[in-house]
C-alpha atoms as a printed R data frame, in Angstrom:
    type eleno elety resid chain resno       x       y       z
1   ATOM     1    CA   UNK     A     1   0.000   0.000   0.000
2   ATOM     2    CA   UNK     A     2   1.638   3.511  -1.045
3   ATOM     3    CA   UNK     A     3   2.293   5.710   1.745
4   ATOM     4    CA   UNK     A     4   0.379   9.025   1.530
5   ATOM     5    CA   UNK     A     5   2.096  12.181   1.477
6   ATOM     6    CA   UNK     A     6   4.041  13.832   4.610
7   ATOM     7    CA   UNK     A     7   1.789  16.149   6.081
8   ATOM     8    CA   UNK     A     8  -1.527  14.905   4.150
9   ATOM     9    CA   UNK     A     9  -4.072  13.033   5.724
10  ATOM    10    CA   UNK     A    10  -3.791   9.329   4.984
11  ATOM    11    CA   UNK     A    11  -6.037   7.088   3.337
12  ATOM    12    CA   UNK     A    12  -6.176   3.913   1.695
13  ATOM    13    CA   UNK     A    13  -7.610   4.774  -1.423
14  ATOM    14    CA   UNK     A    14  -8.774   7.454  -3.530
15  ATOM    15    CA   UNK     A    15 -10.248   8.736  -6.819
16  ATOM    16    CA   UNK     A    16 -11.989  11.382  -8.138
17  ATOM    17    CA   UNK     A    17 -14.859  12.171 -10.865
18  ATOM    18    CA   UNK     A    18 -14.699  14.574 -13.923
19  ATOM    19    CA   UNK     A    19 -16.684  16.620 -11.899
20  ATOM    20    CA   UNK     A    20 -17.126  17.678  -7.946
21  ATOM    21    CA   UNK     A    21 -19.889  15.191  -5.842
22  ATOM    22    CA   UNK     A    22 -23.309  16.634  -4.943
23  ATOM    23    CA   UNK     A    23 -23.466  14.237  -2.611
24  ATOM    24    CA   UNK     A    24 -21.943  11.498  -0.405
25  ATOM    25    CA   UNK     A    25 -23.129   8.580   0.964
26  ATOM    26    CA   UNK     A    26 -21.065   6.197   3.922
27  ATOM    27    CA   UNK     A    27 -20.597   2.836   3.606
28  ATOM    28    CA   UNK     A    28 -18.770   0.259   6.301
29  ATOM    29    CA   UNK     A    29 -19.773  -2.435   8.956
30  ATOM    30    CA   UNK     A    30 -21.286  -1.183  12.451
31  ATOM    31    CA   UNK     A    31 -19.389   0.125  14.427
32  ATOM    32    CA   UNK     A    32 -16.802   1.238  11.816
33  ATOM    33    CA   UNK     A    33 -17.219   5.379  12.551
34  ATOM    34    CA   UNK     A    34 -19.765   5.574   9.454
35  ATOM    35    CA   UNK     A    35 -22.096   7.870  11.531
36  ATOM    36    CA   UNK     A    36 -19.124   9.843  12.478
37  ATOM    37    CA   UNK     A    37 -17.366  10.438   8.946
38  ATOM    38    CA   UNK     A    38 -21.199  11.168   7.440
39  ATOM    39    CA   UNK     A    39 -21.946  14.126  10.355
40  ATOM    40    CA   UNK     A    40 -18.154  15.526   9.800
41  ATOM    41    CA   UNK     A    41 -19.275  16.058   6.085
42  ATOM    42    CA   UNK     A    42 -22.993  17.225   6.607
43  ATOM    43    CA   UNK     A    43 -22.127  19.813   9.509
44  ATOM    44    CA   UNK     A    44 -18.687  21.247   7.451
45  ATOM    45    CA   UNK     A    45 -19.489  20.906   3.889
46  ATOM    46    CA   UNK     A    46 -22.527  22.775   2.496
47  ATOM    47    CA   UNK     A    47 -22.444  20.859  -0.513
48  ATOM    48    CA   UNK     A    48 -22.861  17.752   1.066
49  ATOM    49    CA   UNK     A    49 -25.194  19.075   3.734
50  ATOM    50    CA   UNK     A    50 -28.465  17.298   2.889
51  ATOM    51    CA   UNK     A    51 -26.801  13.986   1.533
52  ATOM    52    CA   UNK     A    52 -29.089  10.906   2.927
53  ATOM    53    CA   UNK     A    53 -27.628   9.041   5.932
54  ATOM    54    CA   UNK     A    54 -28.703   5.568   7.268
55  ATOM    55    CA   UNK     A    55 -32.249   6.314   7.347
56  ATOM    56    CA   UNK     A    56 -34.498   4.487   4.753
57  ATOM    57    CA   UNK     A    57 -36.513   6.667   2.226
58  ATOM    58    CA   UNK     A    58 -39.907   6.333   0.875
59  ATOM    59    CA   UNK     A    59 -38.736   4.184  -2.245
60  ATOM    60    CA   UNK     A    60 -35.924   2.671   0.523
61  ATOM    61    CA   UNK     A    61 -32.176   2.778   1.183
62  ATOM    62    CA   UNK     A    62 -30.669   5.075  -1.550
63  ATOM    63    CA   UNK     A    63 -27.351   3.257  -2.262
64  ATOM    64    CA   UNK     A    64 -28.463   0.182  -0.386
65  ATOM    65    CA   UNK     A    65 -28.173  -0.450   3.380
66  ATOM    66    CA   UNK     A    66 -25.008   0.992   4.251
67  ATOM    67    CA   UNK     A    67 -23.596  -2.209   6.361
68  ATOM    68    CA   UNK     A    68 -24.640  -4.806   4.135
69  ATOM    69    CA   UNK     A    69 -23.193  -5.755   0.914
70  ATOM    70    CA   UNK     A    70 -22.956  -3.652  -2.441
71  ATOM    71    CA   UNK     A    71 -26.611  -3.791  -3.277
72  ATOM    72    CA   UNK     A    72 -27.421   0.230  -4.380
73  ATOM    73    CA   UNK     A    73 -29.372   0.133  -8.403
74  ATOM    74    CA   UNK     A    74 -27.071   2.926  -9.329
75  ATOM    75    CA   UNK     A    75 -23.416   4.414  -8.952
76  ATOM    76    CA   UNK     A    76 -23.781   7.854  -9.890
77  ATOM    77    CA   UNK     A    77 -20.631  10.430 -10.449
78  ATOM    78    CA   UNK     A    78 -22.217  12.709  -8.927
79  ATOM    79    CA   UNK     A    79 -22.085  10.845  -5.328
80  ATOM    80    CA   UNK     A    80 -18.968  10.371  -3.284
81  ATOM    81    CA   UNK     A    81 -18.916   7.009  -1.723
82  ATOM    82    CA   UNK     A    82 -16.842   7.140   1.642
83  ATOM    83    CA   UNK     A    83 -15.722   3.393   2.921
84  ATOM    84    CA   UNK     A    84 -14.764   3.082   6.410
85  ATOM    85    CA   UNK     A    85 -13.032   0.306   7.937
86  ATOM    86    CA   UNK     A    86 -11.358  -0.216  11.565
87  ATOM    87    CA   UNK     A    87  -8.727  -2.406  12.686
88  ATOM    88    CA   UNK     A    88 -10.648  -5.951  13.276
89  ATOM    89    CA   UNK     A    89  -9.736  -6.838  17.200
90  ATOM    90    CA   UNK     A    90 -10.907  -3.190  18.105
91  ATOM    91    CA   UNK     A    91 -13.968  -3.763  15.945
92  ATOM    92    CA   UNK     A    92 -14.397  -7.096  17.215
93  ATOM    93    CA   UNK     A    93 -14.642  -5.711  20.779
94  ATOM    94    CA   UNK     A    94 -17.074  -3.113  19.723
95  ATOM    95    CA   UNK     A    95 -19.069  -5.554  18.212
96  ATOM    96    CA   UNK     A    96 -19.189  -7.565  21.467
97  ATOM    97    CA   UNK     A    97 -19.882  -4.523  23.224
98  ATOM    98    CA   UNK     A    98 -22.642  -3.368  20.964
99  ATOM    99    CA   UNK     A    99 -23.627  -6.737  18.857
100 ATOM   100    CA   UNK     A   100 -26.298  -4.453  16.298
101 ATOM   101    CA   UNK     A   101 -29.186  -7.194  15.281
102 ATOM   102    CA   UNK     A   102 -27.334  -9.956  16.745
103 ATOM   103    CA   UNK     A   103 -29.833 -12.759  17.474
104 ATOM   104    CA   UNK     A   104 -30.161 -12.836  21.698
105 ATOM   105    CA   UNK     A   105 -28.072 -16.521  21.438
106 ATOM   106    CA   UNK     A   106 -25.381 -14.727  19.528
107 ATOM   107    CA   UNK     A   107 -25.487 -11.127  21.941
108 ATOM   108    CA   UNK     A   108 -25.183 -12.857  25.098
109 ATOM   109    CA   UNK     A   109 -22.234 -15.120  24.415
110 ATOM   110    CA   UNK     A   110 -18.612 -14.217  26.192
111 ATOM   111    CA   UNK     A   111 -15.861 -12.675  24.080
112 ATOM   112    CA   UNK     A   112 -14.355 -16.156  23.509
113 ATOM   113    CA   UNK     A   113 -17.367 -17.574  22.426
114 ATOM   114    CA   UNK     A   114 -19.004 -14.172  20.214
115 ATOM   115    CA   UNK     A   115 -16.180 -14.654  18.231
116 ATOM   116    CA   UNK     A   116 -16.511 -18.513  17.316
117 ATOM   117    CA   UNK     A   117 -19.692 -18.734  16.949
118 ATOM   118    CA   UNK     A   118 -21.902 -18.903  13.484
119 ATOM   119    CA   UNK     A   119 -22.985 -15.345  12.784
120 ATOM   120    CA   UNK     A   120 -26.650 -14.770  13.318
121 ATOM   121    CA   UNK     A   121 -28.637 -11.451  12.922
122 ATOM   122    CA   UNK     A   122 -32.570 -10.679  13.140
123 ATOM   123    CA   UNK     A   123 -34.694  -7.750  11.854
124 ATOM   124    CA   UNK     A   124 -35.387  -5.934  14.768
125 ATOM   125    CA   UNK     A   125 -35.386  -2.019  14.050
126 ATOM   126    CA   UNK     A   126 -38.063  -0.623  11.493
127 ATOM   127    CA   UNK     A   127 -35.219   1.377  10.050
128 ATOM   128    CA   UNK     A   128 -34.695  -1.888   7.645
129 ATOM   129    CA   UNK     A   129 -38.751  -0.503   6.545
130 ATOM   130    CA   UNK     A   130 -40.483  -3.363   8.426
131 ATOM   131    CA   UNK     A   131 -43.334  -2.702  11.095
132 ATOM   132    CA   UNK     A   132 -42.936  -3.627  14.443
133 ATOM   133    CA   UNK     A   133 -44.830  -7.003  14.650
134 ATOM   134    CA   UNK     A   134 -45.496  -7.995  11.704
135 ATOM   135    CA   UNK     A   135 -44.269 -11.158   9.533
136 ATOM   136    CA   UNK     A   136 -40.642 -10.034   8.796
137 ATOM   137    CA   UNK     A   137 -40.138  -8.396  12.678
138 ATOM   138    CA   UNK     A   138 -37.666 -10.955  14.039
139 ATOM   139    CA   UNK     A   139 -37.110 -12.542  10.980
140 ATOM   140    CA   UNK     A   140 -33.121 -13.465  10.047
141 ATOM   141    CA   UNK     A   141 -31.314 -10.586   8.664
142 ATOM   142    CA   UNK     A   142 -30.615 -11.748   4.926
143 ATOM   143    CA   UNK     A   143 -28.522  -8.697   4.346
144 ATOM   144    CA   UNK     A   144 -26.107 -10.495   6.789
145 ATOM   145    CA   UNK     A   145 -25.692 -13.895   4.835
146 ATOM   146    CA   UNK     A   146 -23.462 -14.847   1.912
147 ATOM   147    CA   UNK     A   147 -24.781 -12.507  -0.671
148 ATOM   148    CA   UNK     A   148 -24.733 -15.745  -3.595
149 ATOM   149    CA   UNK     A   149 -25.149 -18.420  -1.462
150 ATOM   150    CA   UNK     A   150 -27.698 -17.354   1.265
151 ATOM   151    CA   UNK     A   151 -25.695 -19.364   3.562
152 ATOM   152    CA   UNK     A   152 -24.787 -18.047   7.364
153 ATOM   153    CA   UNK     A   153 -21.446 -17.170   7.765
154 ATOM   154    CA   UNK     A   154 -19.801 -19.621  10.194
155 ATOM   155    CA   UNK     A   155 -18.426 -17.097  12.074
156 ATOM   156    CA   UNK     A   156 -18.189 -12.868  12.531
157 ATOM   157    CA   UNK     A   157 -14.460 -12.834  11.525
158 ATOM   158    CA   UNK     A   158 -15.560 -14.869   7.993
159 ATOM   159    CA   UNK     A   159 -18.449 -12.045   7.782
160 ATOM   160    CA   UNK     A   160 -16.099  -9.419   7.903
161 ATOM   161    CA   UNK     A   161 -13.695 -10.987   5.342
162 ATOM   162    CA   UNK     A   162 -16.721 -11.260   3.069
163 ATOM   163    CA   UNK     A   163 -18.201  -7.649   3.515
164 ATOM   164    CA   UNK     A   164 -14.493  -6.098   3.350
165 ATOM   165    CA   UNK     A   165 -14.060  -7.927  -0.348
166 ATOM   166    CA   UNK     A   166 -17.625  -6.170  -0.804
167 ATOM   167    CA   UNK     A   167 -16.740  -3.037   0.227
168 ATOM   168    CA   UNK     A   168 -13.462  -2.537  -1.391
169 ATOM   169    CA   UNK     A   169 -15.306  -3.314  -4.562
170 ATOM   170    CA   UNK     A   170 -16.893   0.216  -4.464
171 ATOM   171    CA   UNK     A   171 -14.063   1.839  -6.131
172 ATOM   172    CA   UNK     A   172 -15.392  -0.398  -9.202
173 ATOM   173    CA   UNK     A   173 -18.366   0.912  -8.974
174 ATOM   174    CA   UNK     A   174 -18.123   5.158  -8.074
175 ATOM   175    CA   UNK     A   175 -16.600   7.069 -10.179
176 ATOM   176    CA   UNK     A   176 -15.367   8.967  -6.832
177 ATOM   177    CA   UNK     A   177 -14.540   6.835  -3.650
178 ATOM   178    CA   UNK     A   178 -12.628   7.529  -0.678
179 ATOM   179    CA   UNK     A   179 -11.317   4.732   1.834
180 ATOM   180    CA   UNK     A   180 -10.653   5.318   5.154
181 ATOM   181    CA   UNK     A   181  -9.141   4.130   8.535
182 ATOM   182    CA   UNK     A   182 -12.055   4.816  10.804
183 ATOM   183    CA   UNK     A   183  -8.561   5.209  13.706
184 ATOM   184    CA   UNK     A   184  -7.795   8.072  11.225
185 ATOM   185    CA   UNK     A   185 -11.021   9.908  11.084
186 ATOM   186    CA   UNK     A   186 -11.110   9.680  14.862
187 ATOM   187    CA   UNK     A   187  -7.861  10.825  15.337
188 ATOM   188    CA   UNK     A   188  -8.099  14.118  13.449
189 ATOM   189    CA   UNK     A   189 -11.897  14.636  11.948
190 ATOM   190    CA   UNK     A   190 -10.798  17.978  10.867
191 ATOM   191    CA   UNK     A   191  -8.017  16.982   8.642
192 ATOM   192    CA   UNK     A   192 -10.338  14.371   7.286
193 ATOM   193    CA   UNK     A   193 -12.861  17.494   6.945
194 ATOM   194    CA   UNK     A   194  -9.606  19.618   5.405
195 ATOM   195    CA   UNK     A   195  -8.597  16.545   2.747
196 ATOM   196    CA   UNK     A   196 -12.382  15.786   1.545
197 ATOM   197    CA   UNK     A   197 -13.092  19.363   0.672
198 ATOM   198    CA   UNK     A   198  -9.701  20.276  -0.662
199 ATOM   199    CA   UNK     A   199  -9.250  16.390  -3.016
200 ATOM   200    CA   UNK     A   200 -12.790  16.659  -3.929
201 ATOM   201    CA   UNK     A   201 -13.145  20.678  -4.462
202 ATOM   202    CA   UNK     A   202 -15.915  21.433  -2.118
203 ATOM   203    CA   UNK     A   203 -15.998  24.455  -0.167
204 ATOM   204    CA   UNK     A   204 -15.963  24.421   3.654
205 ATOM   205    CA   UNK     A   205 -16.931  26.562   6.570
206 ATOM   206    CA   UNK     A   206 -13.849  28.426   8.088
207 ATOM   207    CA   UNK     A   207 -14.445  27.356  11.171
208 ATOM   208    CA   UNK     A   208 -14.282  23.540  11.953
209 ATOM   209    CA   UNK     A   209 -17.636  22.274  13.714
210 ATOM   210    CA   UNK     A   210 -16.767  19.053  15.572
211 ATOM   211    CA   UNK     A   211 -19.013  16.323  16.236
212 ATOM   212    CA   UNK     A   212 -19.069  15.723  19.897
213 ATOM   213    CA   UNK     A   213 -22.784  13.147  20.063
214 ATOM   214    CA   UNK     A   214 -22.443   9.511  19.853
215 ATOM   215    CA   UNK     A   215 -23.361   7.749  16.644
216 ATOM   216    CA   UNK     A   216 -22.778  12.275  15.546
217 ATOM   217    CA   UNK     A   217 -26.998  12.216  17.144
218 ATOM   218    CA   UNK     A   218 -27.742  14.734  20.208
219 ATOM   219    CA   UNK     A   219 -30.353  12.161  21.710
220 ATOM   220    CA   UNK     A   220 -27.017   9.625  21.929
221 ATOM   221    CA   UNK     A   221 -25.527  12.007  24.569
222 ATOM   222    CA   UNK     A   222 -21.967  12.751  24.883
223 ATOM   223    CA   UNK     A   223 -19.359  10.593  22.712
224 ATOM   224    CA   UNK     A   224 -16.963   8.730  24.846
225 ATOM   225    CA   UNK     A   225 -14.040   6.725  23.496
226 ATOM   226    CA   UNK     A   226 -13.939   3.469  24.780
227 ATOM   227    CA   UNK     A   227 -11.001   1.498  25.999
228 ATOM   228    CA   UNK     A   228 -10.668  -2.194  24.826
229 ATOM   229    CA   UNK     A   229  -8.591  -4.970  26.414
230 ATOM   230    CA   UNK     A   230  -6.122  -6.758  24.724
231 ATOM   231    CA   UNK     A   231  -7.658  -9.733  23.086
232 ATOM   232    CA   UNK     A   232  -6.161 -13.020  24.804
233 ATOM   233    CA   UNK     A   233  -3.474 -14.989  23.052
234 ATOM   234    CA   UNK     A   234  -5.525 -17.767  22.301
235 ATOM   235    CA   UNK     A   235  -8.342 -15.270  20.860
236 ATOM   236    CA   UNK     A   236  -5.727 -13.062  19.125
237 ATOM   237    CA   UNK     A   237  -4.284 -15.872  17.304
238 ATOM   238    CA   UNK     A   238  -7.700 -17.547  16.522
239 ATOM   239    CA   UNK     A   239  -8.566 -13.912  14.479
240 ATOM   240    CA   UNK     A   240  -5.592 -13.391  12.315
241 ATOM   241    CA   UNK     A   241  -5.704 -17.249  11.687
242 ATOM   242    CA   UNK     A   242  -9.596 -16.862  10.193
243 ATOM   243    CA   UNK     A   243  -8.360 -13.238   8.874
244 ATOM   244    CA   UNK     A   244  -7.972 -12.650   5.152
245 ATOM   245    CA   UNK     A   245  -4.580 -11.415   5.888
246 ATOM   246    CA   UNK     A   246  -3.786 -10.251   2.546
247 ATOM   247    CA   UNK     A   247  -6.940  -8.041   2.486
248 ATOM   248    CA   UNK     A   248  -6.409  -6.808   5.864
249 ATOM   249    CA   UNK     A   249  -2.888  -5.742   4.623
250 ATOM   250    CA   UNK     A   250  -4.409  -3.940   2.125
251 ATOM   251    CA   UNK     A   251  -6.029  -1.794   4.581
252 ATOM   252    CA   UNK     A   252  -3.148  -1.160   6.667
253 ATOM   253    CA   UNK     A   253  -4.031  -3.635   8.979
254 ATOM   254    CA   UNK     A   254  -1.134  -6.511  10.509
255 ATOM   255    CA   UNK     A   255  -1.235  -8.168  13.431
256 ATOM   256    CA   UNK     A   256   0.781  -7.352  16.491
């Protein structure tokens, strides 16, 4: 992977359209700062200002839902597709932490055994355009099995290898796409702010305006980082063996 520029803000990938975006939309697996890179954009760039977030539409998603695989009916040049990524044992921990749609068997397994086990999800937030007790309430999650096969994935660590092929293949598909570190965009949200609007020429306000809510949503309260353990040498080596290591290379990733 080339190394970006001294003093630039680094990503793992980047190209741009003919023309500047109109919009952007955020793509990535929970818990990957996707909420966080989309309210940086909407609250600095005007241009991007009113570009749709995770919340479904009338006529549904817009580019597909945003965790799941590459699903969206058209790749316009005219929208910016952001990827976000984070280093797997930290997202592995806020997965645990924070196991979004995990079936109750799966959410209230230790560490250990979240890790191992066969990766199960239900529909259990209208958000996905369902009503609250009806047929499909509580139903598996299809946008969390094998895209071809419909099978589960045997484990989280085999769903992330999948979805990370899946997302890296959006550069294939927008004309402009930017790839990102979510340890990056956390670390300095205004340079990420700063690179976006200077790469992709689009204006910002002078003065940066940080995102201080959880999930970038006032009702979420405060944002406060979290501090993860260590995974165990037995779990750390159980990841990077079920790790596609090349791919996780790719996104500056190695284990330690």
């Amino acid at each position: 992977m080339p190394k970006p520029d001294v003093g630039r803000f680094p990503v793992i990938s980047q190209q741009r359209a003919d023309k500047a975006p109109l919009e952007h939309f955020v793509f990535g697996e929970r818990n990957s700062g996707t909420n966080l890179a989309h309210s940086l954009l909407v609250q600095n760039i005007p241009a991007l200002a009113a570009s749709t977030g995770d919340r479904i539409g009338e006529r549904g998603f817009r580019y597909g839902w945003k965790h799941g695989f590459p699903q969206m009916v058209a790749a316009p040049a005219s929208c910016l597709a952001i990827v976000m990524f984070r280093a797997p044992e930290a997202w592995l921990r806020s997965m645990h932490a924070r196991p979004w749609h995990a079936s109750p068997d799966v959410a209230g397994l230790s560490f250990p055994e979240f890790i191992r086990a066969e990766w199960n999800t239900r529909v259990d937030e209208q958000n996905f355009g369902v009503t609250r007790g009806g047929p499909r309430w509580g139903a598996e999650l299809q946008y969390d099995r094998h895209p071809l096969t419909g099978a589960r994935f045997s484990n989280i660590i085999a769903l992330r290898n999948a979805k990370t092929a899946g997302f890296l293949s959006l550069a294939a598909r927008f004309e402009a796409c930017l790839m990102l570190r979510h340890e990056d965009v956390s670390d300095d949200p205004e340079g990420f702010v700063h690179h976006v609007s200077e790469h992709f020429g689009l204006p910002r306000y002078k003065t940066f305006r940080p995102v201080a809510s959880r999930r970038g949503r006032v009702s979420e309260g405060a944002f406060q980082p979290a501090a993860y353990a260590p995974l165990e040498a037995a779990d750390h080596a159980f990841v990077w063996s079920e790790l596609d290591a090349a791919q996780e290379a790719q996104l500056g990733y190695l284990p330690t």
